[in-house]
CHARMM-style PDB file with segment names, atoms N, HN, CA, C and O in Angstrom:
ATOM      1  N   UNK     1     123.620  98.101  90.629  1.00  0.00      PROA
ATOM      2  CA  UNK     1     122.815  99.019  89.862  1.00  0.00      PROA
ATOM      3  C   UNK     1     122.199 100.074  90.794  1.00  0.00      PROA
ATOM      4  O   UNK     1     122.057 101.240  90.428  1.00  0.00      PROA
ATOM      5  N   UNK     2     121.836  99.629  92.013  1.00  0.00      PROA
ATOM      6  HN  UNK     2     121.951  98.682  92.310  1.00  0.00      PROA
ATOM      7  CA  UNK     2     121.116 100.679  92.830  1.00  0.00      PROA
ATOM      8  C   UNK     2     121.868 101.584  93.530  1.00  0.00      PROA
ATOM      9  O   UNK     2     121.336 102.629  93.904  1.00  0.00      PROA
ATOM     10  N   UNK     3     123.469 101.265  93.860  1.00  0.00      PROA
ATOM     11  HN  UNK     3     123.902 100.417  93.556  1.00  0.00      PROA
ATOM     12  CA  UNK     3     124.097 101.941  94.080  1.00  0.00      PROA
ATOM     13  C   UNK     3     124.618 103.301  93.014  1.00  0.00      PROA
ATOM     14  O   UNK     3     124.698 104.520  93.161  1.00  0.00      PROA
ATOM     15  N   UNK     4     124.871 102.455  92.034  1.00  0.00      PROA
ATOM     16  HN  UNK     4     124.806 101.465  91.914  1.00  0.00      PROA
ATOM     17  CA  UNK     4     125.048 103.443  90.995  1.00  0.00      PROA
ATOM     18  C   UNK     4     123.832 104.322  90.534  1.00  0.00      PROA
ATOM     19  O   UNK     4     124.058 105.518  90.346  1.00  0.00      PROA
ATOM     20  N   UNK     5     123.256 104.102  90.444  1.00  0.00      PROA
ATOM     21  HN  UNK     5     123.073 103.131  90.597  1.00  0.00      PROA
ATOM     22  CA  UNK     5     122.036 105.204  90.159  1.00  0.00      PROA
ATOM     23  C   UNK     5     121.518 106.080  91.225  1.00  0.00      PROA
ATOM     24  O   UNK     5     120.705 106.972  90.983  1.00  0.00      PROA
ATOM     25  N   UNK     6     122.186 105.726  92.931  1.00  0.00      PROA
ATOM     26  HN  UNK     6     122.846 105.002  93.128  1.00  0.00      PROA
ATOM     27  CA  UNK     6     121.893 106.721  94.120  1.00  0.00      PROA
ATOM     28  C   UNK     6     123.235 107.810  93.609  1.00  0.00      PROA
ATOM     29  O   UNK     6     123.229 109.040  93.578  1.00  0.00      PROA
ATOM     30  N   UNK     7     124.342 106.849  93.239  1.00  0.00      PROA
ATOM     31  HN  UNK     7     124.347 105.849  93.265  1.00  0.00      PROA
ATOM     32  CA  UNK     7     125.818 107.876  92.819  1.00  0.00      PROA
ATOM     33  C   UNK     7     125.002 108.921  92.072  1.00  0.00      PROA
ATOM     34  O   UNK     7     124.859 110.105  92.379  1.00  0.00      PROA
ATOM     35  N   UNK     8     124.549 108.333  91.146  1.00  0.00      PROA
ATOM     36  HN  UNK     8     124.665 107.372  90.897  1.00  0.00      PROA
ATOM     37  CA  UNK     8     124.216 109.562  90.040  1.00  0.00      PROA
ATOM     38  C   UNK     8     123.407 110.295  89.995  1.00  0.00      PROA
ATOM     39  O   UNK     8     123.329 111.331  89.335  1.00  0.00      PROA
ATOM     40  N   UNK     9     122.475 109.689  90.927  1.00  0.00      PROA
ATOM     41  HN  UNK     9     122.538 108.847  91.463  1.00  0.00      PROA
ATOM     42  CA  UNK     9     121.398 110.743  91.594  1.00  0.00      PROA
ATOM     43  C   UNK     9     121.877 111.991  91.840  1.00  0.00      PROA
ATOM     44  O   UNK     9     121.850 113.033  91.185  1.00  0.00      PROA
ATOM     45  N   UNK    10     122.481 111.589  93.289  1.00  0.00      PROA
ATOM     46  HN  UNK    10     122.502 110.742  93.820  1.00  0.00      PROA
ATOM     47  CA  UNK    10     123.034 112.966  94.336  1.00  0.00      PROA
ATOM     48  C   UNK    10     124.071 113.516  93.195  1.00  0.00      PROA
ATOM     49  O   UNK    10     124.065 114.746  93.151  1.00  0.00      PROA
ATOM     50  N   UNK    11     124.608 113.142  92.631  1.00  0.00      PROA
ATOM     51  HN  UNK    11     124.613 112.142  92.666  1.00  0.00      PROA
ATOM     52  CA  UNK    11     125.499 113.674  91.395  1.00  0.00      PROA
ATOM     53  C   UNK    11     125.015 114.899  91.127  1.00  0.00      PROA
ATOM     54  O   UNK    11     125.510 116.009  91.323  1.00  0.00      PROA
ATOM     55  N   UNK    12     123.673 114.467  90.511  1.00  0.00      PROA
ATOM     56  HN  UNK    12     123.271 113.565  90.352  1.00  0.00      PROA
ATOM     57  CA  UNK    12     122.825 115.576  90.004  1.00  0.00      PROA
ATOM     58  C   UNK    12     122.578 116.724  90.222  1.00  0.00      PROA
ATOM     59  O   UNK    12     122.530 117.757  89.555  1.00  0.00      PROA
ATOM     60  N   UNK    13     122.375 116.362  91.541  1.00  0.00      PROA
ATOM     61  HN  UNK    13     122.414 115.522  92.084  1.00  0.00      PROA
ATOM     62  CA  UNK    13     122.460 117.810  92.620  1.00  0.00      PROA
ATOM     63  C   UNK    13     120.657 118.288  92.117  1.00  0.00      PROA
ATOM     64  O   UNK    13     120.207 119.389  92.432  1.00  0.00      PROA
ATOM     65  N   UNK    14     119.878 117.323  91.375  1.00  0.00      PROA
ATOM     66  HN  UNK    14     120.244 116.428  91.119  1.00  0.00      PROA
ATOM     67  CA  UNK    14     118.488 117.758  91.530  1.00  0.00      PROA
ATOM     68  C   UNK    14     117.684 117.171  92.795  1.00  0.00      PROA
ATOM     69  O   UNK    14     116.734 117.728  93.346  1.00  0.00      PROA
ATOM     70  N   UNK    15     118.183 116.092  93.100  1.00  0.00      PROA
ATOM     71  HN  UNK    15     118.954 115.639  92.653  1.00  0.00      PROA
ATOM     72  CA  UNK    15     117.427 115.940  94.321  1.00  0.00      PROA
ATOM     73  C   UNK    15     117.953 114.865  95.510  1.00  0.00      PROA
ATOM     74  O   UNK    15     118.726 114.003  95.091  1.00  0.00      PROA
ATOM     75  N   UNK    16     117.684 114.829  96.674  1.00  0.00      PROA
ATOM     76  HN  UNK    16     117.056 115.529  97.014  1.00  0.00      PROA
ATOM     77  CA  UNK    16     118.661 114.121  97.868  1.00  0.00      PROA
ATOM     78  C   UNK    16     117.973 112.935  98.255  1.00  0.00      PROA
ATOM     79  O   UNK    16     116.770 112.971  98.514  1.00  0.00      PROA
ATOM     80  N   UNK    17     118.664 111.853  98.316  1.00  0.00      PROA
ATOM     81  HN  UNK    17     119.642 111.824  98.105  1.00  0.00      PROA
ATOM     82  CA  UNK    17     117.781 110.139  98.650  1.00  0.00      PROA
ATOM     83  C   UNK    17     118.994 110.127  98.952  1.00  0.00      PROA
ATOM     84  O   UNK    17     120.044 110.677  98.621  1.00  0.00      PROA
ATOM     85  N   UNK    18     118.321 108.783 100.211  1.00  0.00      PROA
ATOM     86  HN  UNK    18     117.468 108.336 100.480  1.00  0.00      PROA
ATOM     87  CA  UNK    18     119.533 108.031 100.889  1.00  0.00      PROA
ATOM     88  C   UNK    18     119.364 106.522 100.403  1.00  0.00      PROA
ATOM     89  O   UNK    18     118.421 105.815 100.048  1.00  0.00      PROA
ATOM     90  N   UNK    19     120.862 106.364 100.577  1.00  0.00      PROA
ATOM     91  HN  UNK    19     121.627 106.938 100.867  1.00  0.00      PROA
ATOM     92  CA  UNK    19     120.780 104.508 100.684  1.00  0.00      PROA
ATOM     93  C   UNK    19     120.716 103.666 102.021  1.00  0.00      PROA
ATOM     94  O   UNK    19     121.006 103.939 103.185  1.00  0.00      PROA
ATOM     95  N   UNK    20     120.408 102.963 101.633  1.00  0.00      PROA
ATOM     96  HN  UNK    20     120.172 102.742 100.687  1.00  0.00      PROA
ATOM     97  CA  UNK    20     120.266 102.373 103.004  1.00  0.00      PROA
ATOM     98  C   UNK    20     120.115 100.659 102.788  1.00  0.00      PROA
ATOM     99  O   UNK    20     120.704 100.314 101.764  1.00  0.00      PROA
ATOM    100  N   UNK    21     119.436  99.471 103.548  1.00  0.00      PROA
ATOM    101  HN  UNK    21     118.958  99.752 104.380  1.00  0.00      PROA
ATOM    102  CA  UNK    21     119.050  97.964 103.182  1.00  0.00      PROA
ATOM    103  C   UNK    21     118.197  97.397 103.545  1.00  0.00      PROA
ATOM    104  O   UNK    21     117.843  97.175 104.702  1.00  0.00      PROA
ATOM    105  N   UNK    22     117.808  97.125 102.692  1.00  0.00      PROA
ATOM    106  HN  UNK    22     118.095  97.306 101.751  1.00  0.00      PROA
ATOM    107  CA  UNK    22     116.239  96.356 103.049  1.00  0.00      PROA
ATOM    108  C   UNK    22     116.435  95.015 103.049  1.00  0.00      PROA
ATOM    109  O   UNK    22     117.255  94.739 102.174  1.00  0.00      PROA
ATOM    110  N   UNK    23     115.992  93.895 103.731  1.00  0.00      PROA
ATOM    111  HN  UNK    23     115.325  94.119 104.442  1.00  0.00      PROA
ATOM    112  CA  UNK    23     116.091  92.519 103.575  1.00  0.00      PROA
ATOM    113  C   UNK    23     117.244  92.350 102.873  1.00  0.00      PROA
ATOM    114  O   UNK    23     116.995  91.900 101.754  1.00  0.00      PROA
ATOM    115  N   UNK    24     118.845  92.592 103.146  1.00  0.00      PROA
ATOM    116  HN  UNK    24     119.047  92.957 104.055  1.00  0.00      PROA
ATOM    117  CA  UNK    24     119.338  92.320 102.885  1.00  0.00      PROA
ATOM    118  C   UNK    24     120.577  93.015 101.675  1.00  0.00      PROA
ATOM    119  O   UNK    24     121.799  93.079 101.538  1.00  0.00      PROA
ATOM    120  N   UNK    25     119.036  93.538 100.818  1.00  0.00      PROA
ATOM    121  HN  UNK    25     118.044  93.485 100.929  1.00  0.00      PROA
ATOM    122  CA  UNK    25     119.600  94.173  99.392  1.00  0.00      PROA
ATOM    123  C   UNK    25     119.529  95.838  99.578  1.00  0.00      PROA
ATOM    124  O   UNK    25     118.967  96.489 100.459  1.00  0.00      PROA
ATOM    125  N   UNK    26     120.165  96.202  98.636  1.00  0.00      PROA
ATOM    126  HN  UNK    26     120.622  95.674  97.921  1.00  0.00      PROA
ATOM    127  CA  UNK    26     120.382  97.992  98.690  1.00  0.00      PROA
ATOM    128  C   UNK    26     119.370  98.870  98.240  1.00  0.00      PROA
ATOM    129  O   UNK    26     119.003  98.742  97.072  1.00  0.00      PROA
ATOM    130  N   UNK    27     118.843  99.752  98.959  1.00  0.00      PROA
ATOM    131  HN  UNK    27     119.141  99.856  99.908  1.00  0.00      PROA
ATOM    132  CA  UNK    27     117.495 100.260  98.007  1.00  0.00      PROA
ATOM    133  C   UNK    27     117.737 101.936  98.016  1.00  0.00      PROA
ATOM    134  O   UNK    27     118.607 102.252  98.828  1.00  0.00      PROA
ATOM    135  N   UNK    28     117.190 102.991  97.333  1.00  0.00      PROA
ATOM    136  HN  UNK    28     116.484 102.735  96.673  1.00  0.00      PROA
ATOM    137  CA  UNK    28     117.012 104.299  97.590  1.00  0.00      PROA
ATOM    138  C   UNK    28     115.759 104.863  98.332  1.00  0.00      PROA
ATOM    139  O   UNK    28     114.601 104.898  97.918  1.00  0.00      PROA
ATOM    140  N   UNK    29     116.426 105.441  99.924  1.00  0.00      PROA
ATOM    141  HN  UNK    29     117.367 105.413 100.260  1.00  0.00      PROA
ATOM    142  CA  UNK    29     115.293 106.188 100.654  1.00  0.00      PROA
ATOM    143  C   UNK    29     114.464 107.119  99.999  1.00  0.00      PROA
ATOM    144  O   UNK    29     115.481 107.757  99.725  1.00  0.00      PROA
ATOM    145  N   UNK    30     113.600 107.770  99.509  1.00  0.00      PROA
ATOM    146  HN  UNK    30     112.774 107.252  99.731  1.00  0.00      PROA
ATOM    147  CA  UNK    30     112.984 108.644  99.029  1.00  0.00      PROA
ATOM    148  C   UNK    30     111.766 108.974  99.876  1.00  0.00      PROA
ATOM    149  O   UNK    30     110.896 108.124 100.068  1.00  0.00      PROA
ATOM    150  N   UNK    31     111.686 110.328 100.439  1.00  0.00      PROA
ATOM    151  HN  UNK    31     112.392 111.018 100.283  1.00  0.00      PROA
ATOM    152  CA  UNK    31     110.862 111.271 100.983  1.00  0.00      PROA
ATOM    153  C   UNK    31     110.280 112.227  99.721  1.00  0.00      PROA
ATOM    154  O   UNK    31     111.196 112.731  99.071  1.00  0.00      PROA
ATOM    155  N   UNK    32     109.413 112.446  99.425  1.00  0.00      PROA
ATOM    156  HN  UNK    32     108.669 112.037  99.954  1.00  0.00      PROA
ATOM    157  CA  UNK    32     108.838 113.795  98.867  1.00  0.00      PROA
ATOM    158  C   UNK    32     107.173 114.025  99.572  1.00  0.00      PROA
ATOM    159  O   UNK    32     106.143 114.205  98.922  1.00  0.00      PROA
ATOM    160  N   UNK    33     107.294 113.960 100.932  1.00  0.00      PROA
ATOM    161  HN  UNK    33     108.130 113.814 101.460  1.00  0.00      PROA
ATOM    162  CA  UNK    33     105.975 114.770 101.431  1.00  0.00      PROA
ATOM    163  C   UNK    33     106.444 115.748 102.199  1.00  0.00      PROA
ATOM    164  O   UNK    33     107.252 115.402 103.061  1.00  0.00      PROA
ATOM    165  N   UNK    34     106.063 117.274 102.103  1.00  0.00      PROA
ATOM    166  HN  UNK    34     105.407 117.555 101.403  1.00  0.00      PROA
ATOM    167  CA  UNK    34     106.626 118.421 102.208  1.00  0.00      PROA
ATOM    168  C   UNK    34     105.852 119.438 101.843  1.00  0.00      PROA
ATOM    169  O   UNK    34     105.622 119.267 100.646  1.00  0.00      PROA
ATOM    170  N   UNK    35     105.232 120.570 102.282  1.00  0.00      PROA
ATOM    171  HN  UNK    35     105.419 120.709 103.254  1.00  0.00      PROA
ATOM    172  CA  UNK    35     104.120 121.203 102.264  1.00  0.00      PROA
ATOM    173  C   UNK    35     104.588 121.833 100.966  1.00  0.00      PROA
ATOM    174  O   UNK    35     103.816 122.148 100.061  1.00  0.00      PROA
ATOM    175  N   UNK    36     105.690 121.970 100.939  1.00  0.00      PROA
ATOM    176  HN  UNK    36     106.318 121.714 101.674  1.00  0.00      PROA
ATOM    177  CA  UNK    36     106.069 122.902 100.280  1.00  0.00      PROA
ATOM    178  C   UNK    36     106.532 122.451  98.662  1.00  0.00      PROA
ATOM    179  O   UNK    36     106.987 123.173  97.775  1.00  0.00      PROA
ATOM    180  N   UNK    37     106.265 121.130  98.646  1.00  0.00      PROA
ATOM    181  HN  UNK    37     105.896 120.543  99.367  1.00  0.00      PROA
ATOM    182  CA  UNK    37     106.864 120.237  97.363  1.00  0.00      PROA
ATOM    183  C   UNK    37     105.987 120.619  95.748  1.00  0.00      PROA
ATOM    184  O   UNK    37     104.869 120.105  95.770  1.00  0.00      PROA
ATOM    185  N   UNK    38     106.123 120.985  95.113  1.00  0.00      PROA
ATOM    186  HN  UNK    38     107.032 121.402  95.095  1.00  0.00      PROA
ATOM    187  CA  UNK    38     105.295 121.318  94.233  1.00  0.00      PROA
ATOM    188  C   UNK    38     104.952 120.162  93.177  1.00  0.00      PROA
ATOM    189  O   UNK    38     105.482 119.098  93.499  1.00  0.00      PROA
ATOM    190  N   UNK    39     104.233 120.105  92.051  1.00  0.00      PROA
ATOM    191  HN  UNK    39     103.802 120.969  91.790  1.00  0.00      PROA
ATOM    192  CA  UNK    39     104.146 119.172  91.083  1.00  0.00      PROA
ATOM    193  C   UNK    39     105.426 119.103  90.247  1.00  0.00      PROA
ATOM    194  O   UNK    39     105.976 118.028  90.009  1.00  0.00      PROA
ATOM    195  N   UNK    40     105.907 120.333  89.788  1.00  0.00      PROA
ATOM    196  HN  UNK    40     105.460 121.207  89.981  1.00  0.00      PROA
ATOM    197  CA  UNK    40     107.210 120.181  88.864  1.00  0.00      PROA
ATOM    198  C   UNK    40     108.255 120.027  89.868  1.00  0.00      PROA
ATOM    199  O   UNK    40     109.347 120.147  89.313  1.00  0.00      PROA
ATOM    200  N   UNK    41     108.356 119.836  90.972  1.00  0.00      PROA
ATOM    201  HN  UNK    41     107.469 119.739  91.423  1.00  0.00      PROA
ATOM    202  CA  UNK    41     109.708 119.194  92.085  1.00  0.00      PROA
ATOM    203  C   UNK    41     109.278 118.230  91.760  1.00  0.00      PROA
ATOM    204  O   UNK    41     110.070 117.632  91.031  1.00  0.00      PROA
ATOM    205  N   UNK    42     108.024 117.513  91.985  1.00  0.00      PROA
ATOM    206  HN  UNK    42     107.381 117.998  92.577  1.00  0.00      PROA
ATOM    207  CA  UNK    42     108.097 115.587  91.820  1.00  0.00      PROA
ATOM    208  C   UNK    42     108.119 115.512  90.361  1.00  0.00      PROA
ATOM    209  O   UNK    42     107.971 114.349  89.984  1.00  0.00      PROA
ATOM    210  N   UNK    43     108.241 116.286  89.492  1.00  0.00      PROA
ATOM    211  HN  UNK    43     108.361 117.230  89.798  1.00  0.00      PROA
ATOM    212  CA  UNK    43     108.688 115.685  87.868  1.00  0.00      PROA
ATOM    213  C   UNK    43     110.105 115.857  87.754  1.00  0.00      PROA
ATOM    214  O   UNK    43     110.750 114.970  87.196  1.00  0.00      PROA
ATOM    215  N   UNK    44     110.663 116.845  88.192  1.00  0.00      PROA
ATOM    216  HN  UNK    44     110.138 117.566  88.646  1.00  0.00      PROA
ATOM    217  CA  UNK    44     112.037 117.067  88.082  1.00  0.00      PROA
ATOM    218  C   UNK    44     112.802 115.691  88.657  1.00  0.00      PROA
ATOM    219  O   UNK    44     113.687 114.966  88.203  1.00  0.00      PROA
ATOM    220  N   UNK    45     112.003 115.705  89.900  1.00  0.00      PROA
ATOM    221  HN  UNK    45     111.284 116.294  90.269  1.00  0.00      PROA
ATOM    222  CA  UNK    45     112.943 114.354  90.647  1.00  0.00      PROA
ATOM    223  C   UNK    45     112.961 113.284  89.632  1.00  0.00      PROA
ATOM    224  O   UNK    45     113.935 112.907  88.981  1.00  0.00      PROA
ATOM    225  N   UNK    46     111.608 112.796  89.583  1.00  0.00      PROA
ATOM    226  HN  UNK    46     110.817 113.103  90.113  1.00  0.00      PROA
ATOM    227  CA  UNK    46     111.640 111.840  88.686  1.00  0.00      PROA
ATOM    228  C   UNK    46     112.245 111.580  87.378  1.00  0.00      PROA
ATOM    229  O   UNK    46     112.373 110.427  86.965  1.00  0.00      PROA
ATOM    230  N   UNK    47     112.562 112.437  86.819  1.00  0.00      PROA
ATOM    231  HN  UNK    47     112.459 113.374  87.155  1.00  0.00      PROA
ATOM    232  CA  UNK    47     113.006 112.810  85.612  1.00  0.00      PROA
ATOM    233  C   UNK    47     114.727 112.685  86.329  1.00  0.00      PROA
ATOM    234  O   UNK    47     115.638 112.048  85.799  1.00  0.00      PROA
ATOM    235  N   UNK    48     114.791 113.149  87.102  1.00  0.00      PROA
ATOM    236  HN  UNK    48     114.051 113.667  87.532  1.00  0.00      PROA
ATOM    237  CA  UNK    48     116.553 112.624  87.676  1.00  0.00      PROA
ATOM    238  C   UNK    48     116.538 111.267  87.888  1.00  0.00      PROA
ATOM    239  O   UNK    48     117.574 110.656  87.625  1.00  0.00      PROA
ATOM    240  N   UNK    49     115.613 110.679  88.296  1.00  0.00      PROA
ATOM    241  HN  UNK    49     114.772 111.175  88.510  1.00  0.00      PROA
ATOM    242  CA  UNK    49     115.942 109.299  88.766  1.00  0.00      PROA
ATOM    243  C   UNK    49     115.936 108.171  87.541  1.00  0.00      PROA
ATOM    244  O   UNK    49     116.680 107.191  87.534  1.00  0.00      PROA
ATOM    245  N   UNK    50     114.807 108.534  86.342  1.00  0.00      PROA
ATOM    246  HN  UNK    50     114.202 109.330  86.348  1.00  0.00      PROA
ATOM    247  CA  UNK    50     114.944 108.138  84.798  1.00  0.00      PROA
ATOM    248  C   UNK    50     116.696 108.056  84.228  1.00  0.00      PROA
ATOM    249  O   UNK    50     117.523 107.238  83.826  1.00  0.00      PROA
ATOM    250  N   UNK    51     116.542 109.496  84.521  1.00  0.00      PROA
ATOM    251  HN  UNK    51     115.869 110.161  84.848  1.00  0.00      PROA
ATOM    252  CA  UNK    51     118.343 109.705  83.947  1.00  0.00      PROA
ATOM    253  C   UNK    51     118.959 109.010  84.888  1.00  0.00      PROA
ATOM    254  O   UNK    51     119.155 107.925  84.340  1.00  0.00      PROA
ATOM    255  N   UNK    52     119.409 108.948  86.016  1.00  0.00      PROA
ATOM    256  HN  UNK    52     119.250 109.829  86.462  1.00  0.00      PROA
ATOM    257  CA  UNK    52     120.450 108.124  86.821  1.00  0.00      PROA
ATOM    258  C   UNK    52     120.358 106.682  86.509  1.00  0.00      PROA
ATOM    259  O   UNK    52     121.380 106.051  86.241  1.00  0.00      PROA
ATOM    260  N   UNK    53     118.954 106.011  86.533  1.00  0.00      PROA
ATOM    261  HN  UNK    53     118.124 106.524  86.751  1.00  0.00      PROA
ATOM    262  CA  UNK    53     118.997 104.801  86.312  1.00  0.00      PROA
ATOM    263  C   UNK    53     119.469 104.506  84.832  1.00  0.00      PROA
ATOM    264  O   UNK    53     120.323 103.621  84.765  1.00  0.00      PROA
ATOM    265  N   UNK    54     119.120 105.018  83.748  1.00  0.00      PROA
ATOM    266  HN  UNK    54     118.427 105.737  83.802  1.00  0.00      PROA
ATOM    267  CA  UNK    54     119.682 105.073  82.569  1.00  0.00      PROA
ATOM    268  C   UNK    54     121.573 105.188  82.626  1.00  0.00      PROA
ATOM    269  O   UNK    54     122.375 104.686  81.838  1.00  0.00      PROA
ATOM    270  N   UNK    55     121.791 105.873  83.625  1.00  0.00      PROA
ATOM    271  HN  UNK    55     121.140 106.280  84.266  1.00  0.00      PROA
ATOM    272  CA  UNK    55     123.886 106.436  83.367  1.00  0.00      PROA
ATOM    273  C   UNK    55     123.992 104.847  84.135  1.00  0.00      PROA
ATOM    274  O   UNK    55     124.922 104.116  83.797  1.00  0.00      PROA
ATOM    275  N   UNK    56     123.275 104.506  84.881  1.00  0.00      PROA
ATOM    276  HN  UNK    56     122.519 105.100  85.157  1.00  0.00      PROA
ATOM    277  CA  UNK    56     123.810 103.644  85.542  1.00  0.00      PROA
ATOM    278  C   UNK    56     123.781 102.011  84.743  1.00  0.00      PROA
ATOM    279  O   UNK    56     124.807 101.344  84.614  1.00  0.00      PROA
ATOM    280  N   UNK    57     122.775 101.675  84.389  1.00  0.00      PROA
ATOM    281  HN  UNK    57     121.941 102.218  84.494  1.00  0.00      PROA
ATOM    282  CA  UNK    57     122.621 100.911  82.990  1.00  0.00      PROA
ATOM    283  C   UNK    57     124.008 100.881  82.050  1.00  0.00      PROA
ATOM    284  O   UNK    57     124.899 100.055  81.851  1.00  0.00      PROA
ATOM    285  N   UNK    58     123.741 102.061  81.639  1.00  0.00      PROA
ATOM    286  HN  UNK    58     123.017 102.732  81.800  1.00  0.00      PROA
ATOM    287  CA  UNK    58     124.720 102.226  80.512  1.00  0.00      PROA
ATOM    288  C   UNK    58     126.179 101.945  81.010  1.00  0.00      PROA
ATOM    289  O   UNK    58     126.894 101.282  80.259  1.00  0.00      PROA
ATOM    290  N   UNK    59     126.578 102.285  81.936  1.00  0.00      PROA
ATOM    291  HN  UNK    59     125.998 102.823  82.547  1.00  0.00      PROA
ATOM    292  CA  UNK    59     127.735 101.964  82.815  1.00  0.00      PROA
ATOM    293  C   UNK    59     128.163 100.143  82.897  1.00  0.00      PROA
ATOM    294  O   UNK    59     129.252  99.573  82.830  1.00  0.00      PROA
ATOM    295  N   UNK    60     126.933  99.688  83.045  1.00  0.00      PROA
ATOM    296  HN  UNK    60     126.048 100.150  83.099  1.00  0.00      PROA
ATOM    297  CA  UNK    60     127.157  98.299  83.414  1.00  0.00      PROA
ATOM    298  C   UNK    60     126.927  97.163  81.898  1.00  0.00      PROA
ATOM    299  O   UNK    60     126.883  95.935  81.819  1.00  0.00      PROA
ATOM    300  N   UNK    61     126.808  98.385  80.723  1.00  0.00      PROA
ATOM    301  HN  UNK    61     126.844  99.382  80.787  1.00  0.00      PROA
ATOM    302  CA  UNK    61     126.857  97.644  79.306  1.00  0.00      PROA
ATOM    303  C   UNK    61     128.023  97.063  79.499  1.00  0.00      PROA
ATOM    304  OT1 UNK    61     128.506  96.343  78.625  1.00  0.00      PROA
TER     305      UNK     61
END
């Protein structure tokens, strides 16, 4: 699932996270501190990451 929802992330082309492993399991890197980051960049992202985790869900019906 976490893979698939980093796929569909960067898919998006709204915003860039890495994968990487934590204890073992797969997780998404996420940075958003950046002088320059505004309030509607961290809704947009988020709002990509809603949708990815949702395509990715739906994928694994």
């Amino acid at each position: 699932m976490t893979a698939r929802t980093l796929e569909s992330l960067l898919s998006s082309g709204e915003c860039w996270c890495g994968g990487s492993q934590w204890q073992g399991k797969p997780v998404i890197r996420v940075s958003v501190c950046s002088w320059i980051t505004t309030a509607d960049d961290v809704s947009r992202s988020v709002a990509a990451f809603v949708a990815a985790r949702d395509q990715a869900r739906a994928s694994l019906a």
